[in-house]
N, C-alpha and C positions, 0 to 999 in steps of 0.2 A: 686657663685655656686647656680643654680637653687634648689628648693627644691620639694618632692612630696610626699604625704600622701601615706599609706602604701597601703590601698583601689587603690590609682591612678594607682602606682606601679603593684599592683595585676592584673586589668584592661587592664594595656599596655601590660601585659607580655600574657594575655590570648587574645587578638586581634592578636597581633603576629603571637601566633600561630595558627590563623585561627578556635575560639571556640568562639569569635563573629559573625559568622556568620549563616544563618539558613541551615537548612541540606536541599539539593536538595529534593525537592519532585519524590516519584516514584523512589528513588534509584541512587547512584551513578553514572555518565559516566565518561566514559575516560577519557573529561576534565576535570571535577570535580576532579578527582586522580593526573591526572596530576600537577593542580594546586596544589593541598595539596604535590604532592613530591617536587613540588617545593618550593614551602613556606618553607618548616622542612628542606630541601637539605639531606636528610637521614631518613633512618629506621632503627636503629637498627637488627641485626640479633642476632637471641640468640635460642637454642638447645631445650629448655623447651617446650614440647606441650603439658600440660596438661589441655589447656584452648586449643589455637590455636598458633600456632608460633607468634613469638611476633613483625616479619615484618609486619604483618596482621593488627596491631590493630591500629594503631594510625591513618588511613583512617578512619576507623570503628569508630573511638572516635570523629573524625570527622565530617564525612560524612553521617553516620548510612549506614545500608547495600548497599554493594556491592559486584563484581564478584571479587575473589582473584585469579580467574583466568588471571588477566588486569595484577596483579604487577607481576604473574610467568611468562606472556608473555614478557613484558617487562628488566624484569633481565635475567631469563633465556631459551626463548625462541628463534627463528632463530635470527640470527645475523641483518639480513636488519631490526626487528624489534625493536632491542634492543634502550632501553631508558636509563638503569640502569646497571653498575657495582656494582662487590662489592670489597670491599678493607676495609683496618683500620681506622674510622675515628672516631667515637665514638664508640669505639671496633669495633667488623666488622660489616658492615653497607650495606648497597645497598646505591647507590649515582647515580646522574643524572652524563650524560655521560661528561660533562661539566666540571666536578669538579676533572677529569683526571689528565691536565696538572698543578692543583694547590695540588698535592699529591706526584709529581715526586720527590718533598724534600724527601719523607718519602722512598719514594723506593731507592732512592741513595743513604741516609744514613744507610736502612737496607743491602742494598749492601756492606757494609762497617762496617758492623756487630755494628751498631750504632741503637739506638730506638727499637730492635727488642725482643722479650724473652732472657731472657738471657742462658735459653738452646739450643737456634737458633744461637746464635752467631758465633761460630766453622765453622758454615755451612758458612760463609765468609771469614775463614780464612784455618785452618790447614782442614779440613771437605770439601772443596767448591770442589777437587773431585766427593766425593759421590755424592754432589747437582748436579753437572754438568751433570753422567751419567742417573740419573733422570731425567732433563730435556731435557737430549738425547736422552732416550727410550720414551717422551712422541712426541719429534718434529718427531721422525722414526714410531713410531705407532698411533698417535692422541691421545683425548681425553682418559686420567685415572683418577681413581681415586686411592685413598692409598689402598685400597682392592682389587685393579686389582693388585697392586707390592703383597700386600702382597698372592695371589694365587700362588705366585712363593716361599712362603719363605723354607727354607730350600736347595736352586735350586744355591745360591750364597751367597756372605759373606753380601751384602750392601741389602737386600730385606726383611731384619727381620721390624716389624712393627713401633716401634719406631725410629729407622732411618731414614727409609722411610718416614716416618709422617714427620716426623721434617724437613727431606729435602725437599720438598713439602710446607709447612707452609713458610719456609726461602724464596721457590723461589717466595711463592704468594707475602710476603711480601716484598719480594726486586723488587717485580714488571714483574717478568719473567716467571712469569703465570700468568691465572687468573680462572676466575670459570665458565668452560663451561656450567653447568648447574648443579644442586641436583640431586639428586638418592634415590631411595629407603625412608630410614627414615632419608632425610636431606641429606646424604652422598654427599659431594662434589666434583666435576667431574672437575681437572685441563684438561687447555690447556696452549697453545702460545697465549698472547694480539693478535697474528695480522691475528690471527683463529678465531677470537671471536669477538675483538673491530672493530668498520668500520676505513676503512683508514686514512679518515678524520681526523678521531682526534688524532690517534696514531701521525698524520704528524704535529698538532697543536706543534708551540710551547712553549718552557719549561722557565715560567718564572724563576729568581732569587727567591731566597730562601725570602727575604726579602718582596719581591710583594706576592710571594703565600701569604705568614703569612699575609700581610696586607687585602689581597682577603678574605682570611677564618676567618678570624676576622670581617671584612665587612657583612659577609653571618651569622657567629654567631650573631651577634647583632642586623642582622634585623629579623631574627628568633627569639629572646629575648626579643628584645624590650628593654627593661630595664636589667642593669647588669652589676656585679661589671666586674673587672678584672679577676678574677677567676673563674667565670661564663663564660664567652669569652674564655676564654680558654679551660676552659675542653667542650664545643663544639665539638670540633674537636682534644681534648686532645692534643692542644700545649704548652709544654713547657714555665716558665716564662720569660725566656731569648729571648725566640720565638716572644712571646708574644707583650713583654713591646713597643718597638720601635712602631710595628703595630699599638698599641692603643695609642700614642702620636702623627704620623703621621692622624689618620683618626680623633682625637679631632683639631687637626692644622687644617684639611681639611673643617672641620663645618660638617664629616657624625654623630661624635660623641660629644657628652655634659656632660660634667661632671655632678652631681647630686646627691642633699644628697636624700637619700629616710627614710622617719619616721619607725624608729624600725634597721637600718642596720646599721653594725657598720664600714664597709667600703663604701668608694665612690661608687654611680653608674653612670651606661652611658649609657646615653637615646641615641638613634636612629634617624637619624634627621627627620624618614617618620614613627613615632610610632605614636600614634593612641591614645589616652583615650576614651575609648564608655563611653556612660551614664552608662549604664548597657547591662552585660551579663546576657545572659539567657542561658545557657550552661546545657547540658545533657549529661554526659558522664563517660564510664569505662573508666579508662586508666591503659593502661599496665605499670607494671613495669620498664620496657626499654623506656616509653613515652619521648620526648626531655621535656616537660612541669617539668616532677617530676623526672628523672633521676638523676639529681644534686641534693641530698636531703638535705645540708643545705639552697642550694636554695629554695626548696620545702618549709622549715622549717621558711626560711624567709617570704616568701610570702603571705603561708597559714596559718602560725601559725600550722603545721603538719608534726608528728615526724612518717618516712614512711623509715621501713627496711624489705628487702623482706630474708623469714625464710627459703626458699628455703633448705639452709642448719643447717640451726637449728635443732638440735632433736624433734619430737613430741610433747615430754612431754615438753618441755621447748617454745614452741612456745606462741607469745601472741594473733596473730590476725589469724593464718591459714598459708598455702602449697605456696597457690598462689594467693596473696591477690591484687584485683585492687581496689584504690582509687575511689570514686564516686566523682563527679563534677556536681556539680547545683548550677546554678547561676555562681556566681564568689567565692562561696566556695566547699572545699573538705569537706563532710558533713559525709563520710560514705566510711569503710573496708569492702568488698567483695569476700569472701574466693571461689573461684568458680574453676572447674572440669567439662569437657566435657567427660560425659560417651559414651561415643559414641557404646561401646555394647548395651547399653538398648535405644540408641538415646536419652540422658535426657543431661540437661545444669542441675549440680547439684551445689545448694548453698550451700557451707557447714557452712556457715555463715558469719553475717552480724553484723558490728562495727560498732555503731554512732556516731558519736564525739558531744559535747556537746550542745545542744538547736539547733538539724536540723529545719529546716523549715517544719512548716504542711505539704504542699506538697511534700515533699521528699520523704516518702515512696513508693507516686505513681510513681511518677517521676521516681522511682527504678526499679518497678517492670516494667514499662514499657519498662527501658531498657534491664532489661535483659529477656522481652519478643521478642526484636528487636533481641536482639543476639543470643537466642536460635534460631529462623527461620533465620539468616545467615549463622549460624554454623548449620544445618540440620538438628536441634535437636528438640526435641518435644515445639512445643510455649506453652504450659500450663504445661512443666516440672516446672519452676521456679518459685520460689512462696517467697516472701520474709519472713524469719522469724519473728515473733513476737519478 
């Protein structure tokens, strides 16, 4: 078994994910986005916009500014445009249109009231009624969302809100909707896949269970770079039964290498196209939801960085802030960034800043710069932020 210092480790895992390389000058383009959707094979989607929605940022941590108009075009705008769906892959996610046919495991077993909430289940079995005249009323009337049924509630027995919801969520997840587009504050607008998705792909076909897992294990690890088993999986949150053959079949293959990494206490598996740069020079917030730190013993591993979002934590009880992004210079996390888009008074507010121990000189600057880049992305005043002392 090959071996790799914990720095190498660090290195491989931030080329991966595309934080070796320099930000386009002059602003992000279409391909420029493209490539980085491509590289991550997902964004996270997540509710929180007290900064920016959190599909937004991991371009942005990337790339530095560009139009967020490129990714709503592409997930949820006309159909001949689309690039991206969304579905459950590392919770719900937007995903290149590609990565369709290697997710139909998940919608046949939620079919089957298998993988899905467990208060969704019903809707596959004694409930798949309900679900059905749901997706009856939405293929007779087009595009709904759960607040177009619930306008009706009172009107019939199955239109009260949480039912509705739930039948809706079951048929996204069992694959017999999908997400014609947002609304409003996020609000999700179901359709029919074959009103939405191009024909094309809906006609691709549907590998075995065993090939998808082998594919999204493939696509984890070269997003990765380096990573145990565990890592590989929660990816695309597969299962370890899912998992294991997949990741014996592609070390058989020569894509993966087993690998002690210094400081880890389980095996890793390098990538056979992974990369060690001399050095990064990396500048960047990252979200919460980022693929980089979303795995936080992974995060813990790499960085030597103990990262829990307080989100729900009481006030008083909080240690680092609301909504805290990690700072990234260099090839370390140097710095907590408790940050707020006031967007009444147009200000990008810091509510404060955590340093982990002996940052680098430059770091301060470093900081304030970025979050002079993001106040002028996010519309907001460029000399609102100002880093704390």
């Amino acid at each position: 078994m090959d071996s790799l210092s914990a720095r190498e480790a660090r290195r491989i895992a931030l080329a991966a994910q595309g934080f070796d390389r320099a930000r386009p000058e002059g602003g992000a383009t279409p391909r420029a986005l493209a490539g980085t959707l491509a590289r991550l094979h997902l964004h996270q989607v997540d509710s929180v916009n007290v900064l920016v929605r959190a599909h937004y940022l991991p371009a942005f941590s990337r790339l530095g500014p560009y139009d967020r108009g490129l990714i709503d075009a592409v997930a949820w705008g006309p159909s001949r445009g689309r690039k991206l769906f969304e579905y459950w892959a590392h919770e719900c996610s937007l995903l290149p249109l590609g990565l369709h046919p290697l997710l139909r495991w998940r919608m046949a077993r939620a079919d089957r009231g298998i993988g899905c909430y467990g208060g969704l289940r019903h809707f596959a079995g004694e409930a798949r009624p309900v679900a059905l005249a749901v997706l009856q009323r939405i293929r007779a009337e087009g595009a709904l969302s759960a607040g177009d049924f619930d306008a009706g509630k009172g009107k019939g027995g199955w239109w009260g809100w949480g039912e509705t919801k739930g039948a809706l969520e079951w048929l996204f997840w069992a694959g017999h909707l999908t997400t014609a587009t947002r609304r409003g504050t996020f609000e999700r607008v179901y359709d029919l896949p074959e009103r939405v998705l191009p024909p094309a792909l809906l006609a691709l076909p549907t590998p075995g269970e065993a090939e998808a897992h082998r594919a999204l294990i493939a696509l984890s690890a070269r997003a990765l770079g380096v990573a145990t088993a565990g890592d590989l999986r929660d990816y695309f949150r597969l299962g370890p039964e899912d998992a294991r053959g997949a990741i014996a079949a592609l070390v058989d293959e020569g894509m993966l290498r087993a690998v002690a990494v210094e400081g880890w206490q389980k095996p890793g598996y390098l990538h056979a196209e992974a990369r060690v740069p001399r050095r990064v020079a990396a500048r960047a917030l990252l979200a919460p939801f980022d693929p980089l730190i979303w795995e936080r013993a992974r995060t813990e591993r790499l960085f030597g960085f103990r990262y829990r979002i307080e989100i729900y934590v009481p006030a008083e009880k909080r240690q680092h802030g609301y909504y805290v992004l990690p700072f990234l210079f260099g090839d370390r996390l140097v710095a907590r960034v408790d940050l707020k888009a006031d967007r009444a008074a147009g200000r990008l507010l810091v509510k404060a800043v955590h340093w982990e121990p002996d940052p680098p000189p430059e770091a301060p600057d470093a900081l304030q710069a970025e979050l002079d880049a993001m106040a002028r992305w996010l519309g907001l005043a460029p000399e609102a932020p100002t880093v704390p002392a």
